[in-house]
C-alpha positions in Angstrom: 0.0 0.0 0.0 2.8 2.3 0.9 4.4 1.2 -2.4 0.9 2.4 -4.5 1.0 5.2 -1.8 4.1 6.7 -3.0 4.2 5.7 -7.0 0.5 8.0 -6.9 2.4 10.9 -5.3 5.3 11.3 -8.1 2.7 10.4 -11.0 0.8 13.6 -9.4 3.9 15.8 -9.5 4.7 15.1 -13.2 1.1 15.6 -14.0 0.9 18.7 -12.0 4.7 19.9 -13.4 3.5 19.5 -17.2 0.0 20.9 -16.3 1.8 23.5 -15.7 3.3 23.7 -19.4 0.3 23.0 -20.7 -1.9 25.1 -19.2 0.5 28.3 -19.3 0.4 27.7 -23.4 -3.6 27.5 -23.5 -4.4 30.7 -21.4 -2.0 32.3 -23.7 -4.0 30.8 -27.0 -0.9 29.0 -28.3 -1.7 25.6 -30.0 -0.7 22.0 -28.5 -1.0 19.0 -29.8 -0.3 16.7 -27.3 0.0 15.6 -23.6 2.2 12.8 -21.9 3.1 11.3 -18.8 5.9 9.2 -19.8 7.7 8.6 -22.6 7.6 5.7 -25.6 4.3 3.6 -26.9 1.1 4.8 -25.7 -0.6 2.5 -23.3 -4.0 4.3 -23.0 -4.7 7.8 -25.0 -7.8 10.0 -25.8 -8.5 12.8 -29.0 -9.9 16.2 -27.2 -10.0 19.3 -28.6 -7.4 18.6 -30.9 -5.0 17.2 -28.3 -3.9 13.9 -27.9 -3.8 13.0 -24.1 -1.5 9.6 -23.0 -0.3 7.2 -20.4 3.5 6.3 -21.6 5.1 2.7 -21.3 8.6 4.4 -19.7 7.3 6.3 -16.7 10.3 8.6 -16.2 8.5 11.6 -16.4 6.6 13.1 -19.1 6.0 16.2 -21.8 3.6 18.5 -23.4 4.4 18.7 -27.5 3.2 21.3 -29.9 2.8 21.3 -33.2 5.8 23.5 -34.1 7.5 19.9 -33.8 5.2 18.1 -36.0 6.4 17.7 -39.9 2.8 16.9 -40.9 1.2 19.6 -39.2 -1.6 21.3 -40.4 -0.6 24.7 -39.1 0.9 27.0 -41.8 4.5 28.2 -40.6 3.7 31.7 -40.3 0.5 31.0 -38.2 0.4 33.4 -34.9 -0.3 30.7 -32.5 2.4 28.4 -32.9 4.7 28.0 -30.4 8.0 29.1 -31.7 5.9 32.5 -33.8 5.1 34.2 -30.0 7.6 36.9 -28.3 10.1 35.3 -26.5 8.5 36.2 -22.8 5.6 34.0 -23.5 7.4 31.2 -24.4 9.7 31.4 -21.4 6.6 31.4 -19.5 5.4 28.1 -21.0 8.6 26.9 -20.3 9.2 28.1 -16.5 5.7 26.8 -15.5 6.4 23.5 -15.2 9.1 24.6 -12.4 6.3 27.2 -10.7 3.6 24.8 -10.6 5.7 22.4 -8.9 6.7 24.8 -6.4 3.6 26.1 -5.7 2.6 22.6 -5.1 4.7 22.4 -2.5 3.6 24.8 -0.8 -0.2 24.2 -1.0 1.1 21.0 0.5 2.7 22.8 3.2 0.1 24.7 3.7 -2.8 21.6 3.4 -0.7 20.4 6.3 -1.1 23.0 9.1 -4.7 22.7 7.6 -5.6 19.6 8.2 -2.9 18.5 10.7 -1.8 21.7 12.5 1.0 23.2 13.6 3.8 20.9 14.4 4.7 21.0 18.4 7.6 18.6 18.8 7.9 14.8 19.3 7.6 13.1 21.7 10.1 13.1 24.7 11.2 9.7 24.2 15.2 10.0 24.1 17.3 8.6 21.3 17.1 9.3 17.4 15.8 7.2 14.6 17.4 5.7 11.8 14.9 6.4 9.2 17.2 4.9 6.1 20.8 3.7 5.5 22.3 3.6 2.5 24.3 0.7 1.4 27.6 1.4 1.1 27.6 4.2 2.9 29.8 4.5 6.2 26.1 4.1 8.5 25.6 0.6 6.6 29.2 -0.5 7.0 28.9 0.1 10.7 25.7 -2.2 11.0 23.1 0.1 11.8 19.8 -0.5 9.8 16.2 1.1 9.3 14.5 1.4 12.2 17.5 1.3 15.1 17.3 4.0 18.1 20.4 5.6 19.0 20.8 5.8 22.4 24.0 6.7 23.1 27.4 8.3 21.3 30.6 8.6 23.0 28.7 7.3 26.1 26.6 10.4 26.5 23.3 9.7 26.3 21.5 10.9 22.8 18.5 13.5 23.9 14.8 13.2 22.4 13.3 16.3 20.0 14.4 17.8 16.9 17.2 19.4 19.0 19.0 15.7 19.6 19.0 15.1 16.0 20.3 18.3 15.3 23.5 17.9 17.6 24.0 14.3 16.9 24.3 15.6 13.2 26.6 18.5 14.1 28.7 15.8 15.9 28.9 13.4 12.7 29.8 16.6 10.5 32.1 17.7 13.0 34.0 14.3 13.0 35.4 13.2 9.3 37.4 10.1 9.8 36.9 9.7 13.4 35.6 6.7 14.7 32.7 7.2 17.4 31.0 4.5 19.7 27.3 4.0 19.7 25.0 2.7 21.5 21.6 1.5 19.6 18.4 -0.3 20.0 17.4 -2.9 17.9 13.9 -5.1 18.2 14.5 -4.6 22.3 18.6 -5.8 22.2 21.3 -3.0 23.2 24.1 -3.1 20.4 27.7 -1.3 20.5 28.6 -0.2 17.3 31.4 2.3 16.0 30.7 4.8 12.8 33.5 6.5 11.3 31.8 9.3 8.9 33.5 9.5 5.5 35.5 12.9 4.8 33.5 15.0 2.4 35.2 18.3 2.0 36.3 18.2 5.8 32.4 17.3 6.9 31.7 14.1 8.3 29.1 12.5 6.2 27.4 8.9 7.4 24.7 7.9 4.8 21.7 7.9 6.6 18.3 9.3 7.2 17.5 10.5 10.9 15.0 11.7 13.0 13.5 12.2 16.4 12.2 8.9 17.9 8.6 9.0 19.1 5.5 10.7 17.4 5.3 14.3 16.3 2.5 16.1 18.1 0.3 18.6 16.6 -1.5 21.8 17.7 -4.5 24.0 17.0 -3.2 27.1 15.0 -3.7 30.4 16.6 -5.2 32.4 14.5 -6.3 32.0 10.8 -2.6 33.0 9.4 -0.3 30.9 11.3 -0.9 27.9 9.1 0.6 30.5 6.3 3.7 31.4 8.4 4.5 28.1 9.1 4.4 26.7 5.3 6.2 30.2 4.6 9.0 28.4 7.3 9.0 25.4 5.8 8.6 26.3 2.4 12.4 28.5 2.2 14.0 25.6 4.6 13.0 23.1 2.1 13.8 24.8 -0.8 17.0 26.3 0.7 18.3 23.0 1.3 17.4 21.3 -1.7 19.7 24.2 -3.7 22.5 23.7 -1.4 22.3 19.6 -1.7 22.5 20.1 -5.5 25.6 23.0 -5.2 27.1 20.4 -3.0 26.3 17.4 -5.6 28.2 20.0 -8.6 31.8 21.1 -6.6 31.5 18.2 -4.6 30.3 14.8 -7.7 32.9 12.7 -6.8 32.2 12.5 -3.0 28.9 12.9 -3.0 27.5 11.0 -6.8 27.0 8.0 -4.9 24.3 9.6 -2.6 22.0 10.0 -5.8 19.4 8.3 -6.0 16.7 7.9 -8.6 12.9 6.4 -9.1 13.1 3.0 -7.3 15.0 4.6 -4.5 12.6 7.7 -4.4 9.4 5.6 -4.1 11.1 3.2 -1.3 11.5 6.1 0.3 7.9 7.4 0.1 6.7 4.0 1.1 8.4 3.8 4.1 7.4 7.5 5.1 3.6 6.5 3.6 3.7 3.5 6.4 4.4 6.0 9.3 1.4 8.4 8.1 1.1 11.8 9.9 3.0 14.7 8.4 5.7 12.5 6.8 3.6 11.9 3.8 3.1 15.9 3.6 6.7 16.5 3.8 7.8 13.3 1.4 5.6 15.2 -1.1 6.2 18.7 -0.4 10.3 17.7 -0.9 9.9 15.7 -4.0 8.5 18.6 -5.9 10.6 20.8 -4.7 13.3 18.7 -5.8 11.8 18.2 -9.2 11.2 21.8 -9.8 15.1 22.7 -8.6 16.4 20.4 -10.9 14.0 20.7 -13.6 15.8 24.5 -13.5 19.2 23.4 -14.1 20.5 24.7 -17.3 20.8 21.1 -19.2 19.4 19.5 -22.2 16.1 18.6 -22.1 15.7 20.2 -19.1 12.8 23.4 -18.5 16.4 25.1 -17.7 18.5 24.1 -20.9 15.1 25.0 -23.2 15.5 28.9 -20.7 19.0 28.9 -21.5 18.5 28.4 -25.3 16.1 31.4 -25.5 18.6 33.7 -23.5 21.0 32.7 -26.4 18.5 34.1 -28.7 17.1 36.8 -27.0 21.1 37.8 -27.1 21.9 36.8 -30.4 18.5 39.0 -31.8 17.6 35.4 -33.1 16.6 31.8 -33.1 20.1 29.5 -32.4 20.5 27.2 -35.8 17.9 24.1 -36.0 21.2 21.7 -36.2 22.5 23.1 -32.9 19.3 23.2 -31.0 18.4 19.0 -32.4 21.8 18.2 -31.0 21.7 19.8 -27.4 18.4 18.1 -27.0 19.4 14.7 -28.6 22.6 15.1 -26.2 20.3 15.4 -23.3 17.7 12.8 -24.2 21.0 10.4 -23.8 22.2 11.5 -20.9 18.6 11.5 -19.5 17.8 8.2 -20.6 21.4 6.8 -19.4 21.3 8.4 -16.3 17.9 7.0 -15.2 18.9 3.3 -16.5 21.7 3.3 -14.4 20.4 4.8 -11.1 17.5 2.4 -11.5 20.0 -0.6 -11.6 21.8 0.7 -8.6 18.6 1.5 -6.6 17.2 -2.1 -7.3 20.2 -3.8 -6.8 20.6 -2.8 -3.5 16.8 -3.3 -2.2 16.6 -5.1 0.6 14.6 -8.2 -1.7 17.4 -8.2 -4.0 19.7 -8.1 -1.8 18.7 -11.4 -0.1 18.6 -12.7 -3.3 22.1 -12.0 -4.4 23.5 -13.3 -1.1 21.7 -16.9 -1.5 
């Protein structure tokens, strides 16, 4: 259920992100032929008002076409509505909305949680923190902790309950690159003694793991009508804030940090472990996966909303369109590197599920 749970969320952020294409190119009157989620055959597809609407066989994300790409379309070249025949601020808009839907998403999400939830009060004042996720591989993993384990001690000082224990036992693990430190953890009602020794990553100790208070987060009434606003304000600029600095880090930092990426089948395990603990996790899980798609969506590469920006800042420099052969190769280029990308972090995300996993080692 988690599994469905999650796999729904991120087909509603791709519909929502080219929603955003597409409807920014209809309230402007500019033609479109088509609407996908996913790419490849067409599984299931409907005619409607000149648009052809489809569910893909590859679901690795999805695209709005017009028929400026069509050879055979019926559309004279010079006609006003095309696509490529409006000013160039329209059709950066078409292209940026994709990005501002999903981060306004994010923040009705935000928002729908003070809503419907309230305003988050703490957790529960049960001491230790959580081990949320490991990555394999990763110094956390090598030192045998696993999903689910409460941290009780480190350095024989007991580990604090709250946010604010998570927060120091972080600071600790940045602060210690290479340094071994002795915990103490909870596993299924046995006491364990383990030692982590964080891997150096630009002189910050980095572990591989997900973490978080242990206990339940608690709730409150809002006070007032505009605190629910404040807060998703709050958690909206946190969230986005560190979602630009974890993809700065990924760029001056790829050879320390590549193998932290993850991609699809990672992504939903993630979501369906955070869908099986309900409550606010679910709000935040979706909150900072469209965040993270509209950041990266942004980036200046092929293919990308970013790369199709940076091609019309070319243009609107040059005074006029880049050359055809040009423009077909940066987006051929960045259909590969897509495509390849996605293969091979959905290999390295399946092959190290906990299933496979067992499976390998028989």
């Amino acid at each position: 259920m988690g599994v469905l749970t999650a796999l729904a969320i991120l087909a509603g952020l791709i519909v929502v992100h080219e929603a955003g294409h597409f409807f920014a190119a209809v309230w402007q009157g500019i033609r479109v032929s088509g609407f996908s989620i996913g790419f490849g055959p067409a599984l299931l597809q409907r005619q409607r008002r000149g648009v052809q609407f489809a569910l893909r066989a590859i679901p690795l994300g999805g695209y709005v076409s017009f028929p400026d790409d069509d050879t055979a379309s019926p559309f004279p070249p010079n006609d006003p509505n095309l696509l490529r025949n409006r000013p160039l601020p329209q059709r950066a808009l078409v292209i940026a909305a994709g990005v501002l839907a999903n981060l306004l998403l994010a923040y009705l999400v935000l928002l729908a949680q003070g809503l419907v939830l309230g305003i988050p009060a703490g957790f529960s004042s049960s001491p230790g923190v959580l081990v949320a996720g490991v990555q394999p591989g990763q110094p956390a993993a090598e030192a045998g902790l696993k999903t689910g384990d409460r941290i009780l001690k480190m350095e024989n000082k007991a580990v604090a309950g709250g946010q604010e224990a998570v927060a120091a036992f972080v600071q600790q693990i940045k602060a210690s690159p290479q340094r071994p430190l002795h915990l103490q953890a909870e596993r299924g009602g046995r006491t364990l003694s383990l030692t982590l020794t964080p891997a150096d990553q630009g002189g910050i100790g980095r572990i591989g793991a997900q973490l978080q208070p242990f206990g339940t987060e608690a709730f409150r009434a809002p006070n007032g009508p505009f605190e629910p606003f404040r807060q998703a304000n709050h958690d909206f600029v946190a969230l986005t804030r560190r979602t630009v600095e974890g993809f700065f880090t990924l760029f001056t930092h790829f050879g320390e940090t590549a193998s932290q990426v993850s991609g699809p089948v990672k992504i939903v395990e993630m979501g369906a472990s955070l869908a099986s603990q309900g409550g606010s996790s679910l709000f935040l899980f979706a909150a900072l996966i469209s965040i993270n798609l509209a950041v990266l969506n942004a980036l200046p590469l092929p293919l990308l909303d970013g790369g199709q920006l940076a091609l019309l800042l070319v243009e609107g420099l040059r005074g006029r369109p880049v050359p055809e052969r040009f423009h077909h190769a940066f987006m051929q280029s960045g259909f590969v590197l897509l495509v390849g990308l996605s293969l091979v972090l959905i290999v390295k995300d399946t092959s190290q599920l906990p299933m496979v996993q067992q499976l390998i080692g028989r």
